[in-house]
VEXROTI-464651 format. One record per residue: residue in three letters; x, y, z of N, C-alpha, C in turn. Coordinates in steps of 0.001 Angstrom, whole numbers, plus 500000, padded with zeros to 6 digits. Layout:
// residues N
["Ala"; [X; Y; Z]; [X; Y; Z]; [X; Y; Z]] ...
END
This chain:
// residues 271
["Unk"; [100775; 866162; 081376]; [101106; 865920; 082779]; [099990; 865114; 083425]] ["Unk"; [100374; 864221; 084732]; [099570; 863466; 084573]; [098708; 863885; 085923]] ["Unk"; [097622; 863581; 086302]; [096829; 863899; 087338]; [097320; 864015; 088628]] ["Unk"; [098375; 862662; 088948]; [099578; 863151; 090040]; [100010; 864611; 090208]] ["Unk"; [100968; 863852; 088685]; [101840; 865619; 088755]; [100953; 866876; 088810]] ["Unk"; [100294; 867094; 088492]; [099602; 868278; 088700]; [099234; 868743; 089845]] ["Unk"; [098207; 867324; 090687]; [098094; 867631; 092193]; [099264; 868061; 092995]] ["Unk"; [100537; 867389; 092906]; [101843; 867561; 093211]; [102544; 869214; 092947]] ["Unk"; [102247; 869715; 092038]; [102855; 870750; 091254]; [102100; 872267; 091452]] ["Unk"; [100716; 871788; 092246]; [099495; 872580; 092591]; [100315; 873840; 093986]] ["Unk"; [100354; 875299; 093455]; [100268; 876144; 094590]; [099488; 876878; 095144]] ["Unk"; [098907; 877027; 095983]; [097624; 877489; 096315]; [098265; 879220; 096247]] ["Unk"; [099562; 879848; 096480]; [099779; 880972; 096431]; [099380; 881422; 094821]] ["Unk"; [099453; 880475; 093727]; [099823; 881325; 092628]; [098473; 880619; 091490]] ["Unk"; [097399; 880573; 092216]; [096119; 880150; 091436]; [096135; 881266; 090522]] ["Unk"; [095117; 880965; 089389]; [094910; 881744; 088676]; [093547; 881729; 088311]] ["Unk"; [093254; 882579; 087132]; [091458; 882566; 086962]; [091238; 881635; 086470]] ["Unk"; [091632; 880632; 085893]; [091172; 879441; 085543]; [090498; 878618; 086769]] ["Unk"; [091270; 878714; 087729]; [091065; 877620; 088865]; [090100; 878701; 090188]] ["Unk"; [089675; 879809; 089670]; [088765; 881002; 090649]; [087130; 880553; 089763]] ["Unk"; [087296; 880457; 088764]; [086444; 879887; 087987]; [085760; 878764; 087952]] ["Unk"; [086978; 877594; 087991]; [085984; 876373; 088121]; [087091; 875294; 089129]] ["Unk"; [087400; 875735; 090300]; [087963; 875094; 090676]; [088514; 873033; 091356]] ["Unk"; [087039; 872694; 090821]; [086479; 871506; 090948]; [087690; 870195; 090513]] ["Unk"; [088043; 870436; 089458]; [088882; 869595; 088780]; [090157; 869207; 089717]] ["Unk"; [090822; 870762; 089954]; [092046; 870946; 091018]; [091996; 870141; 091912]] ["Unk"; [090691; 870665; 092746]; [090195; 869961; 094085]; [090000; 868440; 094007]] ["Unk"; [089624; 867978; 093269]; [089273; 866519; 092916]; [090809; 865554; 092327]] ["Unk"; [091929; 866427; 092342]; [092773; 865887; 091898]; [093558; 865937; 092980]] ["Unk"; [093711; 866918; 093759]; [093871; 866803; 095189]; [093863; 866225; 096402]] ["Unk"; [092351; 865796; 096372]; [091718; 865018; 097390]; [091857; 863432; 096891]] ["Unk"; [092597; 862895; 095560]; [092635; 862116; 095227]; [094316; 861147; 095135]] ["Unk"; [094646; 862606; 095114]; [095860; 861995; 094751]; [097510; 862608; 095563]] ["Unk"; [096828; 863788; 096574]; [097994; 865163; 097977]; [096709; 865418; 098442]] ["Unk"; [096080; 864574; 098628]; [095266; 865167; 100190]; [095889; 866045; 101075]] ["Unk"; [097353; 865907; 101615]; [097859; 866364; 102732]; [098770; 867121; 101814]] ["Unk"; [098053; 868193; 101123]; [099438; 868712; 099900]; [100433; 870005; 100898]] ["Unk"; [101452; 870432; 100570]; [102793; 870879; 100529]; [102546; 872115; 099719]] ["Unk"; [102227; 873429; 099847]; [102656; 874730; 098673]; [103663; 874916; 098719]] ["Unk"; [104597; 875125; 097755]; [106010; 875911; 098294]; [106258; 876584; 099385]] ["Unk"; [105523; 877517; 099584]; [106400; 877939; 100594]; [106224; 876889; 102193]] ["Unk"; [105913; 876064; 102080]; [105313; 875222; 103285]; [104100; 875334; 103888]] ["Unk"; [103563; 876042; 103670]; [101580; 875764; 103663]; [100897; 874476; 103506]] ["Unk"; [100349; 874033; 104442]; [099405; 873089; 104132]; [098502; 873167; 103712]] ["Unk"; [097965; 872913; 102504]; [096196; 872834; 101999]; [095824; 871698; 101812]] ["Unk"; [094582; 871483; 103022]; [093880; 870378; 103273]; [092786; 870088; 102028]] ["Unk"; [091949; 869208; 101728]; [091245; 868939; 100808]; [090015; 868060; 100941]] ["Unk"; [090157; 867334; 101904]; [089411; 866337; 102582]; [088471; 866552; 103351]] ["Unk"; [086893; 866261; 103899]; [086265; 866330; 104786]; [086549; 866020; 106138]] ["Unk"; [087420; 865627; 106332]; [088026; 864513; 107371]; [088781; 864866; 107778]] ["Unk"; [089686; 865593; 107264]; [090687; 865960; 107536]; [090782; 867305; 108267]] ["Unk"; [090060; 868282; 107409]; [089956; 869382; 108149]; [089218; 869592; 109002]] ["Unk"; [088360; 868602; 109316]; [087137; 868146; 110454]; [088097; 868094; 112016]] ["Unk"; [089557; 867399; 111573]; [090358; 866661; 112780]; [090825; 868002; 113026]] ["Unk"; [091664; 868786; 112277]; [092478; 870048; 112465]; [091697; 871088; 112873]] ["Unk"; [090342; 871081; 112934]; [089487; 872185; 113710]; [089671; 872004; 115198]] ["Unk"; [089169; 870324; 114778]; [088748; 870052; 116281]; [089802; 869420; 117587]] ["Unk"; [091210; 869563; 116779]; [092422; 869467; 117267]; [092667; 870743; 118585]] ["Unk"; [092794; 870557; 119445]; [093068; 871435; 120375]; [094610; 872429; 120900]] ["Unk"; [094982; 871055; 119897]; [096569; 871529; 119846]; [097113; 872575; 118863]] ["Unk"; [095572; 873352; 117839]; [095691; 874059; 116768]; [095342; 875222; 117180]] ["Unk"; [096308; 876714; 117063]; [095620; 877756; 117722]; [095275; 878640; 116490]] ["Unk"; [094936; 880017; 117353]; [094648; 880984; 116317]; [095199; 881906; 116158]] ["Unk"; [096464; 882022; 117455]; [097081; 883209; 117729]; [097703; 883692; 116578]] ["Unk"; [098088; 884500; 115779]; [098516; 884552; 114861]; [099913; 886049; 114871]] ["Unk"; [100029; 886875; 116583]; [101296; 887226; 116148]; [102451; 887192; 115954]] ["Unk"; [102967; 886053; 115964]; [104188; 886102; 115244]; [104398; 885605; 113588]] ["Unk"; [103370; 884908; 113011]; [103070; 885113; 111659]; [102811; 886903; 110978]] ["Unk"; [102080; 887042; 111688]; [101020; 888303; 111458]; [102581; 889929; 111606]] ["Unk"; [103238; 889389; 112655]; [105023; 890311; 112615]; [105785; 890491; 111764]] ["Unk"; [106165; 889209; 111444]; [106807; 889189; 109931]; [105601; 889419; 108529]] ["Unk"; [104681; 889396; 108545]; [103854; 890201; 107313]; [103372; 891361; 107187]] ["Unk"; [103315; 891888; 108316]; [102820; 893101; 108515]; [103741; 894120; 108909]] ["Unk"; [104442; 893679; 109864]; [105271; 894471; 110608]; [104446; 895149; 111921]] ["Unk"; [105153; 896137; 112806]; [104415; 896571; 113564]; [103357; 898039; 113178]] ["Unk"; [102318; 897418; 112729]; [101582; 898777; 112107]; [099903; 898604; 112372]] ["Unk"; [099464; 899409; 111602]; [097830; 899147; 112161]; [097189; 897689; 111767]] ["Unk"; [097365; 896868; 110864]; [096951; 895989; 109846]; [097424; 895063; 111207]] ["Unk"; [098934; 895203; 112140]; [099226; 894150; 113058]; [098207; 893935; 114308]] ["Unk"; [097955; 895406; 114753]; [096863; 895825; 115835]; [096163; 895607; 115619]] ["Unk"; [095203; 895563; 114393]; [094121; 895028; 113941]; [093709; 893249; 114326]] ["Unk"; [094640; 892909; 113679]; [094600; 891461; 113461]; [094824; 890750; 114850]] ["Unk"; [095893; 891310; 115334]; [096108; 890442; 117260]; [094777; 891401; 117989]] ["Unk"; [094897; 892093; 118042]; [093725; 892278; 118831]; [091977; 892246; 118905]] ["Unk"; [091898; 891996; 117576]; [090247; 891652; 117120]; [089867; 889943; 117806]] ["Unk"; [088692; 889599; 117969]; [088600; 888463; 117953]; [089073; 887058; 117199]] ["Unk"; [088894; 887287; 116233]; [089243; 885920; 115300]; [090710; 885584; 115067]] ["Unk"; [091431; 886271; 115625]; [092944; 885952; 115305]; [093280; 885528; 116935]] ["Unk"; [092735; 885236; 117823]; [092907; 884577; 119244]; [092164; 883699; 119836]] ["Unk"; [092965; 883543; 120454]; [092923; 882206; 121800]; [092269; 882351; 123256]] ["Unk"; [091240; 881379; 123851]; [091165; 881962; 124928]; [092353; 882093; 125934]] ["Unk"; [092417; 882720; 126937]; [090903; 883485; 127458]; [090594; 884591; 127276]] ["Unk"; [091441; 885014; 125953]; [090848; 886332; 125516]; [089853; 886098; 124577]] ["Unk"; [090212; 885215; 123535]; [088750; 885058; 122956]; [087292; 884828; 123285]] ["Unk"; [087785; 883942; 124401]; [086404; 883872; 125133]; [085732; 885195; 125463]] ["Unk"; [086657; 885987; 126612]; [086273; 887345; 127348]; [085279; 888239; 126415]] ["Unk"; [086337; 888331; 124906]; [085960; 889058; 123712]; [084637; 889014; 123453]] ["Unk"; [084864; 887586; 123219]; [083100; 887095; 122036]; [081972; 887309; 122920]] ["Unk"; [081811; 886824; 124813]; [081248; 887464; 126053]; [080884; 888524; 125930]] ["Unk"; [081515; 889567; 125740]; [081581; 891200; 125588]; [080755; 891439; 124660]] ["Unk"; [081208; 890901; 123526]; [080180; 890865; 121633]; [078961; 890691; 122604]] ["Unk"; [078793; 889767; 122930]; [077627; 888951; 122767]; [076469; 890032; 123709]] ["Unk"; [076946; 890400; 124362]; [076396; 890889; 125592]; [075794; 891919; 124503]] ["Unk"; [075614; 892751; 123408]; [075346; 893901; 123032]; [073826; 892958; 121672]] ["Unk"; [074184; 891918; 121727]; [073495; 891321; 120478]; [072440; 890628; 121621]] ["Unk"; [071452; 890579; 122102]; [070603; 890598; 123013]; [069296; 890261; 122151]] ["Unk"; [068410; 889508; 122294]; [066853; 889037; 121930]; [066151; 890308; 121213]] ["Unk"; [066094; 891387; 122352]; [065189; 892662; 122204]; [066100; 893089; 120831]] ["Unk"; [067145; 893156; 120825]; [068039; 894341; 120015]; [067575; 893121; 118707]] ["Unk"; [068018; 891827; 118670]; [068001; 891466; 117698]; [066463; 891393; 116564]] ["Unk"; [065585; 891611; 117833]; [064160; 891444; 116880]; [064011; 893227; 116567]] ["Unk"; [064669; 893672; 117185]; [064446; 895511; 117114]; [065001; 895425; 115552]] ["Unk"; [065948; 895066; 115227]; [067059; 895053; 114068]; [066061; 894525; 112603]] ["Unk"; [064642; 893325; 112929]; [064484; 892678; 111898]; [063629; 894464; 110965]] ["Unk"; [063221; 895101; 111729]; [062100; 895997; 111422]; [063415; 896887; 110378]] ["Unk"; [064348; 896994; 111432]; [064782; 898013; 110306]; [065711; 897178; 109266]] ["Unk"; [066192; 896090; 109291]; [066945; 895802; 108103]; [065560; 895366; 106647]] ["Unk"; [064424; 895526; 107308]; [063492; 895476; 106635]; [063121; 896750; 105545]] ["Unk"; [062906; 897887; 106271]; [063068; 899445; 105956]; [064246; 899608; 104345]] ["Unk"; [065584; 898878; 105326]; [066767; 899095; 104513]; [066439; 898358; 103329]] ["Unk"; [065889; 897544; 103016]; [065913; 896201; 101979]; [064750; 896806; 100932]] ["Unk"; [063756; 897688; 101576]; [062579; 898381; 100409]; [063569; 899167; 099884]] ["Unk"; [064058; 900107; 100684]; [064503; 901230; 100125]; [065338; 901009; 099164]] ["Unk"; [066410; 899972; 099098]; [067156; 899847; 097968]; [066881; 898955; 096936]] ["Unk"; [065239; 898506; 097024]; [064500; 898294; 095910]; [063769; 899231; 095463]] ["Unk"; [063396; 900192; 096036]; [062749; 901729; 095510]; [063897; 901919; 094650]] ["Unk"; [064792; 902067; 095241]; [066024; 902927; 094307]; [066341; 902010; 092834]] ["Unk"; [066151; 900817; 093211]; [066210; 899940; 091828]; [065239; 899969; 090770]] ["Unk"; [064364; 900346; 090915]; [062840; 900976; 090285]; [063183; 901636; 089170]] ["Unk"; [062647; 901045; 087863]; [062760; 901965; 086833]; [064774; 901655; 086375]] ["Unk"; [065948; 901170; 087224]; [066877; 901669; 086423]; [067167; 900607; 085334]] ["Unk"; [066707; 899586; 084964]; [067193; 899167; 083729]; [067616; 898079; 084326]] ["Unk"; [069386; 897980; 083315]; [070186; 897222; 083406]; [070775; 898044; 085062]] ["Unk"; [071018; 896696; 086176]; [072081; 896821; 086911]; [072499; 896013; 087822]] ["Unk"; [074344; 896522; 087946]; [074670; 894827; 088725]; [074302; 895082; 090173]] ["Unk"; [074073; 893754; 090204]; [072872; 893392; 091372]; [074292; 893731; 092669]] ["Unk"; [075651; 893281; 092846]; [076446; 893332; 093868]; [076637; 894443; 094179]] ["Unk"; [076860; 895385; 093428]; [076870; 896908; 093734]; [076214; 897717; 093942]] ["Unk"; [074904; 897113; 093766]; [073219; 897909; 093977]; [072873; 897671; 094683]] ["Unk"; [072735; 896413; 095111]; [072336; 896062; 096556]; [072805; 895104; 097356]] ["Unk"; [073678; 894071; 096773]; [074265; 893236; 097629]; [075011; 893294; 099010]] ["Unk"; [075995; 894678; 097918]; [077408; 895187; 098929]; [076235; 896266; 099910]] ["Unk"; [075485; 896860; 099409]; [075074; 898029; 100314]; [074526; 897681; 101047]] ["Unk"; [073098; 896587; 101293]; [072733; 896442; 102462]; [073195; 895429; 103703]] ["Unk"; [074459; 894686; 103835]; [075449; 894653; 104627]; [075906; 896375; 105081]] ["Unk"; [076186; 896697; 104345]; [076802; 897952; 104958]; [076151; 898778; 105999]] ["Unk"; [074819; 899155; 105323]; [073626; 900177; 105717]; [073451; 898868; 107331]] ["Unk"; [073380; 898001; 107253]; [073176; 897673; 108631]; [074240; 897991; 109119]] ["Unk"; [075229; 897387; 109357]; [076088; 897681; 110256]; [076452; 899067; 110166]] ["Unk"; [076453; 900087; 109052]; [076375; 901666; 109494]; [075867; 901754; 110578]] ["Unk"; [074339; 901213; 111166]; [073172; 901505; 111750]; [073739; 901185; 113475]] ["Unk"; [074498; 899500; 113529]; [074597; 899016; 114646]; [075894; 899834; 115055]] ["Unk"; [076841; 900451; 114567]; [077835; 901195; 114888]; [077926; 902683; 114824]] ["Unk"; [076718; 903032; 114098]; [075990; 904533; 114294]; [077019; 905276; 114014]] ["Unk"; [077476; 904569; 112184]; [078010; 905630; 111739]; [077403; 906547; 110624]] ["Unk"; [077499; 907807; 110530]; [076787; 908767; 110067]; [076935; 908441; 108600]] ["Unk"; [075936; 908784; 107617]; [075610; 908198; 106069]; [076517; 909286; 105660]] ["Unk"; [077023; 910343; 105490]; [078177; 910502; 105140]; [079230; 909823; 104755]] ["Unk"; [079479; 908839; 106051]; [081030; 908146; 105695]; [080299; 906687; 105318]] ["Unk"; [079572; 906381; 105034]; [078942; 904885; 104501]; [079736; 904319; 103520]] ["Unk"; [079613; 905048; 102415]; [079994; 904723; 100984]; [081970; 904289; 101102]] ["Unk"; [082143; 904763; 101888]; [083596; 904194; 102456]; [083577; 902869; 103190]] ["Unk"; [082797; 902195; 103626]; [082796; 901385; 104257]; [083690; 900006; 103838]] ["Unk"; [082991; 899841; 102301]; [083243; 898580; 101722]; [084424; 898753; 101198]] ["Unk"; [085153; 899957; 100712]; [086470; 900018; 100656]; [087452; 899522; 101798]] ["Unk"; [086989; 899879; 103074]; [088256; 899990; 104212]; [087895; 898488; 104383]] ["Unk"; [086784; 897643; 104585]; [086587; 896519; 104404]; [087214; 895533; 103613]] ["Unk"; [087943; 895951; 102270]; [088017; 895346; 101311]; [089543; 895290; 101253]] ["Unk"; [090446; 896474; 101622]; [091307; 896754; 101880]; [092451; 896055; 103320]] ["Unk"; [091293; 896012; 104119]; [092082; 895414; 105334]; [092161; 893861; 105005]] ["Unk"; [090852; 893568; 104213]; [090819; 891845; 104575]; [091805; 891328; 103356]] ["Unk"; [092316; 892353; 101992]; [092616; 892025; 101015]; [094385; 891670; 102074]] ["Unk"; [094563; 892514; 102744]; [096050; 892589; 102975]; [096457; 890938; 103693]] ["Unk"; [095368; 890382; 103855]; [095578; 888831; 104158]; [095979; 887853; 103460]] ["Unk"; [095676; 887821; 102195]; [095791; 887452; 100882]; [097443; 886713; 101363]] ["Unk"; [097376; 885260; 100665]; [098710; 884903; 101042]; [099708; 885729; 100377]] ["Unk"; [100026; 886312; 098842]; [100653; 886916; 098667]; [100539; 888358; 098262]] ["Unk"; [100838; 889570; 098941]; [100659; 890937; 099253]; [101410; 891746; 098633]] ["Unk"; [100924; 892504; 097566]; [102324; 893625; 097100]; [102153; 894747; 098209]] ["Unk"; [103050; 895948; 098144]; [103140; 897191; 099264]; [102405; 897701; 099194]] ["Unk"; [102097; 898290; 097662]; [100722; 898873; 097524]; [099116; 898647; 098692]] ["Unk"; [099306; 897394; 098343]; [097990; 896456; 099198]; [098280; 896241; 100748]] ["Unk"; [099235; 896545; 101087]; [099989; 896453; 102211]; [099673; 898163; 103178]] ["Unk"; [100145; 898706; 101814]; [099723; 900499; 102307]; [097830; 900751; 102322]] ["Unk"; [097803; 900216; 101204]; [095944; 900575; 101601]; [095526; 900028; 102960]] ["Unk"; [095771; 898620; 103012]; [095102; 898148; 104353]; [095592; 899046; 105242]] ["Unk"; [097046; 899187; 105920]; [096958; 900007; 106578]; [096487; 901834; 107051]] ["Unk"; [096200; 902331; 105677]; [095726; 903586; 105698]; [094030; 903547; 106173]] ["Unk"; [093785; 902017; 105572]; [092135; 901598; 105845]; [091949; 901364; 107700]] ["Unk"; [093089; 900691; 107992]; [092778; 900718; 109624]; [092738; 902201; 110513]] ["Unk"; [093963; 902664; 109958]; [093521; 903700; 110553]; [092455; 904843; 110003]] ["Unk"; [092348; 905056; 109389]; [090843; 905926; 108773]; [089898; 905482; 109457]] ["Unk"; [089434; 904268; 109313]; [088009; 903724; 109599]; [088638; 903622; 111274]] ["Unk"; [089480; 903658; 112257]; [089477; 903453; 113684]; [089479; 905040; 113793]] ["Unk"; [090383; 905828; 112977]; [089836; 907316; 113317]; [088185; 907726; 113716]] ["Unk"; [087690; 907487; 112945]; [086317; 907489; 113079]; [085750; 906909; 114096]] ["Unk"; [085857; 905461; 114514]; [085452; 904552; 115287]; [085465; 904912; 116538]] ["Unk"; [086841; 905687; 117059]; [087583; 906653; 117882]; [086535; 907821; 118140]] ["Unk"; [086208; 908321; 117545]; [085697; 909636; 117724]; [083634; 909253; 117679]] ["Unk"; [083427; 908231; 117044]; [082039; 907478; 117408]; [081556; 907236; 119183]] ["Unk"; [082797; 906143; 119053]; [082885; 905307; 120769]; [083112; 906961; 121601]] ["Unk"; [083433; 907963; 121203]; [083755; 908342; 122332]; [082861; 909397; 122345]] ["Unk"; [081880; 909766; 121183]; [080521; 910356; 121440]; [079585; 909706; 122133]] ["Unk"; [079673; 908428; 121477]; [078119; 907931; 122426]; [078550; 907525; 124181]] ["Unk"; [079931; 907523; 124255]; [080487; 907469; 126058]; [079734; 908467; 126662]] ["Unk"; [079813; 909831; 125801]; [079599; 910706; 126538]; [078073; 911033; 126274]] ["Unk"; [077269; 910376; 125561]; [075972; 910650; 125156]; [075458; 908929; 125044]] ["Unk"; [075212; 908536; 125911]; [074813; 907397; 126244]; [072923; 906940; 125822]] ["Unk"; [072295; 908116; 126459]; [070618; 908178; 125625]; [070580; 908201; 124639]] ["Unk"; [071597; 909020; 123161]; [071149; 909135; 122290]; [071452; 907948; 121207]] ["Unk"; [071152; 906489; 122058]; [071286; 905667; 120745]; [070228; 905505; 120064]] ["Unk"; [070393; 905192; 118323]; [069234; 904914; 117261]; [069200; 903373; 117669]] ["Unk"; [068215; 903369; 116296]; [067545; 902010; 116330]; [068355; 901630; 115861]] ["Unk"; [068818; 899683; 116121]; [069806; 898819; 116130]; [071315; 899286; 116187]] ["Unk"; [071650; 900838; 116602]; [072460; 900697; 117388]; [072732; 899812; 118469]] ["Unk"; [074439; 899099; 118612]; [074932; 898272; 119544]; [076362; 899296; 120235]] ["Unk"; [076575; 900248; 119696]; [077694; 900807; 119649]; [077505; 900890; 121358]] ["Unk"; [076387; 901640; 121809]; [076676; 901628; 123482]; [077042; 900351; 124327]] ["Unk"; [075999; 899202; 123934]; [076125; 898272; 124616]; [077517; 897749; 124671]] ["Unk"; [078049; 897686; 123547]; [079638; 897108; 123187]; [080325; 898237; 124524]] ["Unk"; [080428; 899257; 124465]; [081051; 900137; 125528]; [080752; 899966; 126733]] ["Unk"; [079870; 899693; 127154]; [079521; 899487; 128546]; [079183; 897873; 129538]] ["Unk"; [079127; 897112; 128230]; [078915; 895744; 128575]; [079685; 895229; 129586]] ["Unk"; [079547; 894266; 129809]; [080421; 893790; 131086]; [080559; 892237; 131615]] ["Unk"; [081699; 891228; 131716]; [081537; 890304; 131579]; [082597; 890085; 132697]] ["Unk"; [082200; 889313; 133939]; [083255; 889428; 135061]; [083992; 890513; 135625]] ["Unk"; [083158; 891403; 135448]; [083759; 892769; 135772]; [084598; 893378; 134612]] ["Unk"; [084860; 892817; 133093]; [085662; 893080; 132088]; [085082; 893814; 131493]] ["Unk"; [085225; 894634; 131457]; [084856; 895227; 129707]; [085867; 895563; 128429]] ["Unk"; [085755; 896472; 127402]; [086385; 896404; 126257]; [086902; 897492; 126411]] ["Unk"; [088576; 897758; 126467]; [089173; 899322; 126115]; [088648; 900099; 125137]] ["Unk"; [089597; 901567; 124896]; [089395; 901452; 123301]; [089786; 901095; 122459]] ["Unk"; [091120; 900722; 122544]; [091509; 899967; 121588]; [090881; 898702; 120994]] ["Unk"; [090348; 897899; 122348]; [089762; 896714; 121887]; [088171; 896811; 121111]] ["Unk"; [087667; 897942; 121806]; [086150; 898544; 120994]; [086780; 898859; 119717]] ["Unk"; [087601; 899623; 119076]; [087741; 899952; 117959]; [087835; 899003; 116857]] ["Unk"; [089205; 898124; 117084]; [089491; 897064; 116718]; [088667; 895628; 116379]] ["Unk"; [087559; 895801; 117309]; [086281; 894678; 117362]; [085221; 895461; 116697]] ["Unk"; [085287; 896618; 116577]; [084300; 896996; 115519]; [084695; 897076; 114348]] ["Unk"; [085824; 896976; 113613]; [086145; 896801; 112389]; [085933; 895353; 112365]] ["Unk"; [086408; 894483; 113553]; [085928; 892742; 112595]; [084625; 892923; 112485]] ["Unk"; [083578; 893484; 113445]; [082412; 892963; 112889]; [081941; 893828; 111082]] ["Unk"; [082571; 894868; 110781]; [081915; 895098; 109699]; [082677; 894338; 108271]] ["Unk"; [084092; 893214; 109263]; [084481; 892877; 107948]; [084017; 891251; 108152]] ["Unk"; [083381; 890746; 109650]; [082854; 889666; 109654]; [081809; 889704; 108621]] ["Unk"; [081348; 890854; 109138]; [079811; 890625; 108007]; [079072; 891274; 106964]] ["Unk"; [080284; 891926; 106385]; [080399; 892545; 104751]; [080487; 891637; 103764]] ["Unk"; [081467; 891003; 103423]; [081883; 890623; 102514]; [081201; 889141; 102407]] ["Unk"; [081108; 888494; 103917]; [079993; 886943; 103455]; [078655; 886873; 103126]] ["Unk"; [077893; 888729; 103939]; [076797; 888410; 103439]; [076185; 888871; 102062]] ["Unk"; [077411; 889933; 101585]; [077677; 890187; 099985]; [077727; 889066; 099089]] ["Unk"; [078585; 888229; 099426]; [078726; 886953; 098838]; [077705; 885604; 098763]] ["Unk"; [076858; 885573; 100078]; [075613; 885035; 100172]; [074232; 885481; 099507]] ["Unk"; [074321; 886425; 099241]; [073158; 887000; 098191]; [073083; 886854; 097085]] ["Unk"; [074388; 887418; 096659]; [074760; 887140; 094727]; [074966; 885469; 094791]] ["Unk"; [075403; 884730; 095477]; [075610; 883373; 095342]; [073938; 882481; 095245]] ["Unk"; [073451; 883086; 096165]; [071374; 882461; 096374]; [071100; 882992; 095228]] ["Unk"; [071393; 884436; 094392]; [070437; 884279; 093204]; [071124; 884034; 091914]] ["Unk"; [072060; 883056; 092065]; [072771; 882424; 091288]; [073814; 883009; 090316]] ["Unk"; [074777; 884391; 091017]; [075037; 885140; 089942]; [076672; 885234; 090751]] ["Unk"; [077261; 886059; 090010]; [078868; 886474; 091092]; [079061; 887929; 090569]] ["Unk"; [079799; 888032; 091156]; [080057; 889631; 091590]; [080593; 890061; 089678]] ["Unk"; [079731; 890613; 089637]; [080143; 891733; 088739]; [078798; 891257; 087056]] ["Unk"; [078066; 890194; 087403]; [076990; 889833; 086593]; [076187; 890535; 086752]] ["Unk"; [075446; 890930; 085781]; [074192; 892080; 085678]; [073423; 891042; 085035]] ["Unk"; [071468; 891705; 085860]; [070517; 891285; 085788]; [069952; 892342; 085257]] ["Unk"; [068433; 892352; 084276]; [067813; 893221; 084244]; [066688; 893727; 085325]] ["Unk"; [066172; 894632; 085990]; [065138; 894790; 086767]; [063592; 894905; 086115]] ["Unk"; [062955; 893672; 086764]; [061714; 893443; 085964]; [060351; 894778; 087095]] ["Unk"; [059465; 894960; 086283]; [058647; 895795; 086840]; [057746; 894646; 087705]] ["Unk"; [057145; 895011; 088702]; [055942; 894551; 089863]; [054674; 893964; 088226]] 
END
């Protein structure tokens, strides 16, 4: 088949590990020959620098996403999730939203944060001490994403080790194509992890002094932007994007800087 046909014949729904692997070839046959390619089901996948440069910065392109997000989800937590978090909207709610965020991520808080994600980063090299063989994503990649944002949402180390599941679960149910199974986890993952979130937000409402270090959980509750602030629904919901904003990229940014991917093992060398 010839380099056409292939670009032509290319579905982005039904990749496989060949093309998760080394996807370069695909892409280069793409951008060469369906820049503006067609998936079956009518998806556009762009390929070009240029192109997707225009469609960002197109104004006429939104983000709203519920009536896509209706028909895939249906009306369930995975739907609430997704319309009401930040990244799936438009202003002037997005704006209001990210205002609100922002208001809790502050100079003081953020240099307060370097000390302890510092703390967090020995400790799970203490723990690496002495064990041998181990993979680096599961030892420490995935965990210290987590252990911070445990910290800024002041959730108790008990429920930690759950984190990267309900994380993994909600964002998996995005996936262009979804079996029920994956459909049922995400949603059992929204609500579990907002159960909690629920019963967090509404301790520290009522206990406002007792925040830890790089806790944001109060500020997010009480912030205030034109007289707006965040329900609970919208606190709940905005605290699951941030732990799935910044789980899984900065998991992926670590193992990627020391040149490895998820599931490669390194040995641990002694000091």
């Amino acid at each position: 088949m010839s380099d056409r046909a292939l670009a032509k014949s290319f579905d982005l729904n039904a990749i496989d590990l060949d093309f998760i692997t080394d996807p370069y070839p695909t892409l280069r046959r793409l951008r060469e020959h369906d820049p503006l390619h067609f998936n079956p089901d009518g998806s556009v996948y762009l390929t070009r620098y240029d192109d997707v440069q225009q469609v960002y910065q197109d104004k006429s392109m939104i983000s709203d996403k519920q009536a896509p997000f209706a028909e895939k989800f249906g009306q369930g937590p995975l739907y609430t999730h997704h319309t009401t978090s930040l990244i799936f909207n438009d202003p002037p709610y997005h704006t209001t939203v990210r205002k609100l965020l922002a208001t809790a991520f502050t100079p003081r808080k953020l240099a307060e944060m370097e000390s302890l994600i510092g703390d967090i980063v020995d400790d799970l090299l203490d723990q690496l001490d002495g064990a041998g063989e181990v993979d680096f994503v599961s030892a420490f990649a995935s965990k210290l994403p987590t252990e911070v944002i445990s910290f800024m949402l002041g959730v108790p180390r008990e429920f930690r080790e759950r984190l990267r599941g309900f994380s993994l679960a909600i964002l998996g149910a995005l996936d262009p194509v979804v079996t029920t199974e994956r459909l049922d986890s995400g949603n059992n993952a929204v609500e579990e992890f907002g159960a909690l979130l629920s019963d967090l937000i509404d301790h520290r409402r009522r206990n406002p002094e007792g925040v830890g270090q790089g806790e944001v959980l109060e500020a997010l509750i009480f912030g205030e932007f034109e007289g707006r602030r965040l329900d609970q629904q919208e606190l709940i919901q905005n605290c699951i994007f941030l732990l799935n904003a910044g789980h899984e990229t900065t998991t992926s940014l670590m193992a990627n800087g020391l040149g490895v991917n998820a599931g490669l093992k390194f040995h641990h060398w002694p000091e």
